[in-house]
C-alpha positions in Angstrom: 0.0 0.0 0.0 1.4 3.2 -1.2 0.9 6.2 1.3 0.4 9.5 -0.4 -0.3 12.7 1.3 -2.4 16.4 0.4 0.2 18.2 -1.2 -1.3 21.3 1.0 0.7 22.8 3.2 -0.3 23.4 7.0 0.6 27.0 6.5 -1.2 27.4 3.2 -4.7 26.5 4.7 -4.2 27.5 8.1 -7.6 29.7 9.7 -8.8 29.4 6.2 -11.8 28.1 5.3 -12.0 24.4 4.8 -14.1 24.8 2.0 -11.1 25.8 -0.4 -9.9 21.9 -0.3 -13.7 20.8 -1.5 -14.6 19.5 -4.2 -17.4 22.0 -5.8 -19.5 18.7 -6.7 -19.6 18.3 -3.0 -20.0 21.6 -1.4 -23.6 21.7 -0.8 -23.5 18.4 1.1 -20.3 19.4 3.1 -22.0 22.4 4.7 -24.9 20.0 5.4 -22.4 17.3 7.0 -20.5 20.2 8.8 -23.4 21.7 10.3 -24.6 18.2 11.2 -20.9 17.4 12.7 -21.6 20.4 15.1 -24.5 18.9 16.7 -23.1 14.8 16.9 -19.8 12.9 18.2 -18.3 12.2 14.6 -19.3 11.2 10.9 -17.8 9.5 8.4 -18.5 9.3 4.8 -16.9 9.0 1.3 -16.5 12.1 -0.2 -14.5 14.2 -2.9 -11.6 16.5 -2.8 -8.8 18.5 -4.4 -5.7 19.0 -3.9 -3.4 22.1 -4.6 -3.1 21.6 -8.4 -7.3 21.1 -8.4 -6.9 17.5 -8.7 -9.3 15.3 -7.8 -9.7 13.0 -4.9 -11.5 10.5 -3.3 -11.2 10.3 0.1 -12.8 8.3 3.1 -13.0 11.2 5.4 -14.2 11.5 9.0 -15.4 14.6 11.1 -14.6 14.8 15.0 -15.2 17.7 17.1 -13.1 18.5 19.7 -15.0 20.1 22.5 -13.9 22.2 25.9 -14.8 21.3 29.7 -18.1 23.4 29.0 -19.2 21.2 26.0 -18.6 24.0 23.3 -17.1 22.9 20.0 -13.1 24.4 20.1 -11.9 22.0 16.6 -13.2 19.9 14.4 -10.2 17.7 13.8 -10.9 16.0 9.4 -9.0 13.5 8.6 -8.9 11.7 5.2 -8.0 8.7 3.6 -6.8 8.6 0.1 -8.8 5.6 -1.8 -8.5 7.8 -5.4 -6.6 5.0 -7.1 -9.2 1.9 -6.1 -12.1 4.5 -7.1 -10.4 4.4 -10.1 -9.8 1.0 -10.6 -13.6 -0.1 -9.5 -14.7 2.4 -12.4 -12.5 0.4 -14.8 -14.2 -2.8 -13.9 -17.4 -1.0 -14.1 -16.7 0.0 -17.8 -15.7 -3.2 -18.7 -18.6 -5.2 -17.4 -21.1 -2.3 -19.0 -18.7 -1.9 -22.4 
């Protein structure tokens, strides 16, 4: 298993909005799952990406808040897995079966 990682920098996205790493297919459902994250313990879900040169990826990402002694949210804390190249390869066999 080849490990790959974002080619964004910490520096580069840091107190930005994590909306500039979605996907724009996905957008309307990730402020839907973030508002939802807000509310609930974690989620997880398959979802699209980019990364710094607007490639896309396909990621297995999950969504954890962090919250304070009083409850409050302080960080959500996202962390994806890269499953771009057996997304790819599960579309091949697609085609294939389909012609």
């Amino acid at each position: 298993m080849k490990i790959r990682y974002n080619t964004w920098k910490h520096e580069a996205i840091k107190r930005k909005n994590i909306e500039v790493i979605i996907h724009e297919d996905e957008l309307v459902q990730f402020r839907t799952i973030w508002e939802r994250v807000s509310h609930v313990e974690h989620y997880q879900k398959k979802t699209k990406c980019r990364n710094k040169a607007g490639e896309t990826l396909r990621l297995i990402a999950s969504f954890s808040p962090v919250r304070d002694k009083n409850g409050s949210i302080n960080k959500i804390i996202f962390n994806g897995m890269d499953h771009t190249a057996s997304e790819r390869e599960k579309l091949k066999l697609q085609e294939q079966i389909t012609g």
